[in-house]
N, C-alpha and C positions, 0 to 999 in steps of 0.2 A: 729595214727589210724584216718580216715574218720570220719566224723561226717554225721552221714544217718541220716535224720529226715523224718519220715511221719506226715504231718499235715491232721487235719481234719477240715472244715466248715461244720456247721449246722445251723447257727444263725437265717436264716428264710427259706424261700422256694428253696434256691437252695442246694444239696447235693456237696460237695466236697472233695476231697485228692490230697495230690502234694507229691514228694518228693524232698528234695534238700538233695545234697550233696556240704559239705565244703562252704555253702551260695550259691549254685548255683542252680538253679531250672532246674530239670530233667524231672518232669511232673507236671501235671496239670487237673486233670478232673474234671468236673463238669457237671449232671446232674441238671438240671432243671424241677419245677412241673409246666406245661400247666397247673393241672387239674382247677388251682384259679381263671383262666380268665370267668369260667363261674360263678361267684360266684360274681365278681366285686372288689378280696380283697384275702389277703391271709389269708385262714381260721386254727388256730392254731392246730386244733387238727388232719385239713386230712396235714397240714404239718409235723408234731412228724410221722404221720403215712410213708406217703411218704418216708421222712428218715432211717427209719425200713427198706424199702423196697430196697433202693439204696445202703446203707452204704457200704456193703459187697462189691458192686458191681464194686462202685467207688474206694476203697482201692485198690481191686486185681486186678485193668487197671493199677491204678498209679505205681503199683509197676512191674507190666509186661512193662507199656512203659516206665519206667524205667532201667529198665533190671537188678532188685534187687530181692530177695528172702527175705521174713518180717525174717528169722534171721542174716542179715544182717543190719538190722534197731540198731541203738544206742540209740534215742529216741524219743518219740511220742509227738506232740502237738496239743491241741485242741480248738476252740473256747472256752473261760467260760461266756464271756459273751459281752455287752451286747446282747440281743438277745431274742425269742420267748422263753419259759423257758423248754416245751415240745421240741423244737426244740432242744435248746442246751443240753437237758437232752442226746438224743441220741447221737451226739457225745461224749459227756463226758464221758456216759458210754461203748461205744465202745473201749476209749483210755483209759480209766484203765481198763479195762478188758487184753487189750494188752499190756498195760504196766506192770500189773501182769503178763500173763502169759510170758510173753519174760525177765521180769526182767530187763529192760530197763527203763531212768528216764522219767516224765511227764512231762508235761509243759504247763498249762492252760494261752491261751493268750489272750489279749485285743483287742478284734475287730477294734475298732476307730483307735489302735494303729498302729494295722498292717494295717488298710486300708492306713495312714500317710507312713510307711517301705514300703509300695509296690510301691513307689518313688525308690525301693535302689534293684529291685529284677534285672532290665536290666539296661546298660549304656544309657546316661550318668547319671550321680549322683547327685543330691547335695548335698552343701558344707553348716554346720554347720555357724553360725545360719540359719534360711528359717523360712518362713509361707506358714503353707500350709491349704488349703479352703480344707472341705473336706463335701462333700454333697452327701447326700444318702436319700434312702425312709423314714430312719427315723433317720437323724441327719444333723445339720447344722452347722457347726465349723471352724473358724478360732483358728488355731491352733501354735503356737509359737514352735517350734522344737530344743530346742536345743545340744542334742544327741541323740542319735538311740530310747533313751528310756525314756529320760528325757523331758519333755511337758507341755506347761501349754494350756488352752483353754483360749483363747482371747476374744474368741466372742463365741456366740450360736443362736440359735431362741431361741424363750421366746414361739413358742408356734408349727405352722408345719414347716414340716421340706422342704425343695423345692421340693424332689422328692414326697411328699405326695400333693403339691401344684399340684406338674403336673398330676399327679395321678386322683385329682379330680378335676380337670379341664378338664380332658378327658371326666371324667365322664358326667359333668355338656355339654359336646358336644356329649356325645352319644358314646365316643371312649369306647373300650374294656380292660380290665386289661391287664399287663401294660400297662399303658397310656402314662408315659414319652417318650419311644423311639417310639410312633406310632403320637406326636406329631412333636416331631424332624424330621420324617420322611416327615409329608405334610406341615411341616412349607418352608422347602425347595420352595414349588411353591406357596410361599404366602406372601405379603407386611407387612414385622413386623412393620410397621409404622402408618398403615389402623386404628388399634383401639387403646384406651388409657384407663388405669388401674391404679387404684389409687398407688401409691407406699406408704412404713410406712413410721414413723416421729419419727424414733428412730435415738438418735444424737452419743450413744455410738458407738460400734462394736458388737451390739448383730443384730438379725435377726427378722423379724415377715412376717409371708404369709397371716395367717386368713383373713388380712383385703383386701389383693389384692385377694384369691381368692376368698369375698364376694360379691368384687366390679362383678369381672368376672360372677358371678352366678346371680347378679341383673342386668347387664347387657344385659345378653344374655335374661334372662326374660322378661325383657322390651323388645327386639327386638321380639322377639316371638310371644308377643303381638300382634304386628303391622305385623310380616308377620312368618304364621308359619312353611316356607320356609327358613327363617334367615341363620339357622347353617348347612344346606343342601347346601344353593348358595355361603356361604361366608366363609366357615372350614378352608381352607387353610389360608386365611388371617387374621382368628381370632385366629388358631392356633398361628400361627406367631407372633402375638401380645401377644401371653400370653406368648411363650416362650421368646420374644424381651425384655419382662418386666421384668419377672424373673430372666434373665440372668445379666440385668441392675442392681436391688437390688445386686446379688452378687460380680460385676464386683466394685461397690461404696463402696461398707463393704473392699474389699479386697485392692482397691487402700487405704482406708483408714488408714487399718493397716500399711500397707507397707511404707508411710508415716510417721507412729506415732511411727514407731519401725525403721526406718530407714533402713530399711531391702531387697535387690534387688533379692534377692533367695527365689522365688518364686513356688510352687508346689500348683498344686490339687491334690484330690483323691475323692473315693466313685464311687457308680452306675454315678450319672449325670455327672460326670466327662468326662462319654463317651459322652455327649452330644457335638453335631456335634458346634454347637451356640457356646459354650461356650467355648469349644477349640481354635476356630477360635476367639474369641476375648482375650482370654489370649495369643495367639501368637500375636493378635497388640498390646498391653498391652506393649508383652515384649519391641517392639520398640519406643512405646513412652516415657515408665521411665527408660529404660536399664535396663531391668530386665534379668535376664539368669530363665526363666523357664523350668519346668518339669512336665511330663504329660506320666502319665502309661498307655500303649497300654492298648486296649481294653479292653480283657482279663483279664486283672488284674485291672479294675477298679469295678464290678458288683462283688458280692461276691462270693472269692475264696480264695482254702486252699494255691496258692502258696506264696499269702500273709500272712498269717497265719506261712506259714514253714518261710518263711525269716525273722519273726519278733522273732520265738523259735531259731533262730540263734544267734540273740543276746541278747533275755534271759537267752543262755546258757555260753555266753561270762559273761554274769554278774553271774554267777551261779544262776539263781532264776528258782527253780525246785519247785514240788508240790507234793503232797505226797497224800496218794489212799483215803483221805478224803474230796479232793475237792469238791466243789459244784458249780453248774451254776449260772451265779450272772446275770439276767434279765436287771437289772437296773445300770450294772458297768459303772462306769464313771469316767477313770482317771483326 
């Protein structure tokens, strides 16, 4: 028999469902909330609402551009956590509602996890052991991979996370929520070399941004001062520097590990994983240590349920099901 899974993401503002069959992903949709950018931030509560609104919607694409009917579904999986706790309430209880009524098993998964498995949803693959960087709005982790489901965290920030770096960095330039991909975008016509940003002075494999984006926010301050034309004449190239910097912290944590673990299987993940910078310096990466790197299209790097169904593929390899008293865990952290 086929193994049909429908996944669901809720974990913050974006709505999603995929379906995979036999670990192969059939669809993918995701709805996004515009509404946060006029707010500067995503706001919890008009996200749980949003969700309400989409959930239905996104399910019955997924399974139409699928070309399945939900009793053909075997089993359902859902973000549990981490995540907004409103947010993940709705899918949670969308997927046991339908795992009740279809009588089909559950399977509440590990966000970080599967953002790590959406390495394994297209070819090519990697090969057991890997580290994989995995950076998002709000996590920062080098992560030690040594089976599909088996993980330790190597590193973290101790305090934001990059994508929250870039976020208010934008901010502090006047840019619009999301801020990361709207830097990315004019860093492109601008000199990452123009300005300089404090970096931390952490010697482990752990992470810290606080103190680069304080530098960033004194910086600009001070120029503003003196002309308060600054970040109007010079965006593009302060952009550039803040992404040129940030990208650097990551790029030294990662050769670091890779180093300490001896390790040439290499992978990122998360949202900034799309980030244009950072791609392009993990492909030279790969030719300077002979690294064989790995890097999920787009799509599957910002959050989405296809990630999510391919990680309930091999939760169900391991038999680990969940039974209709699950609960959303905010703060899960394998």
């Amino acid at each position: 028999m086929k193994e049909v899974i429908l996944a669901i993401e809720t974990s913050c503002d974006d709505t999603s469902a995929a379906i995979a069959i036999d670990g192969i992903v059939k669809s993918n949709i995701i709805i996004s909330q515009g509404i946060h950018s006029k707010h500067g931030g995503v706001v919890p509560e008009i996200s749980s609402r949003e969700h309400q609104k989409n959930i239905i919607l996104v399910v019955k694409e997924a399974l139409r551009s699928a070309k399945i009917q939900k009793n053909d579904l075997n089993a359902i999986s859902f973000t549990v956590g981490p995540g907004l706790l409103g947010s993940l309430l709705v899918g949670c209880s969308f997927a046991k509602s339908l795992s009740f009524a279809l009588n089909i098993p559950l399977i509440g998964v590990d966000h970080m996890k599967a953002h790590v498995l959406s390495n394994f949803i297209d070819e090519p693959i990697p090969n057991f052991p890997f580290i994989c960087l995995t950076v998002s709005g709000g996590h920062t982790q080098l992560v030690l991979v040594k089976d599909f489901l088996n993980m330790d965290i190597i590193g973290e920030t101790l305090d934001d996370a990059v994508g929250e770096a870039f976020d208010k960095s934008a901010k502090i330039l006047g840019i619009e929520y999301p801020g990361g991909p709207i830097i990315d975008k004019i860093s492109k016509n601008g000199d990452p070399l123009k300005y300089k940003f404090s970096k931390p002075r952490i010697s482990d494999l752990n992470f810290s941004f606080s103190g680069i984006k304080t530098s960033i926010l004194y910086f600009v301050k001070s120029e503003m001062e003196k002309d308060p034309m600054f970040v109007e004449k010079n965006l593009n190239d302060i952009a550039a520097s803040i992404q040129y910097s940030l990208v650097e912290i990551l790029k030294e944590k990662l050769i670091k590990a890779a180093n300490k673990y001896k390790i040439s299987n290499i992978a990122i993940a998360g949202g900034v994983s799309a980030n244009s910078l950072l791609r392009k310096e993990i492909d030279k990466l790969k030719s300077i240590y002979n690294w064989k790197t790995f890097i999920p299209k787009t799509e599957y790097c910002t959050d989405n349920a296809a990630m999510i169904a391919i990680a309930a593929h091999y939760y169900i390899k391991e038999k680990m099901f969940d039974d209709i008293n699950i609960c959303p865990n905010p703060r899960l952290n394998f």
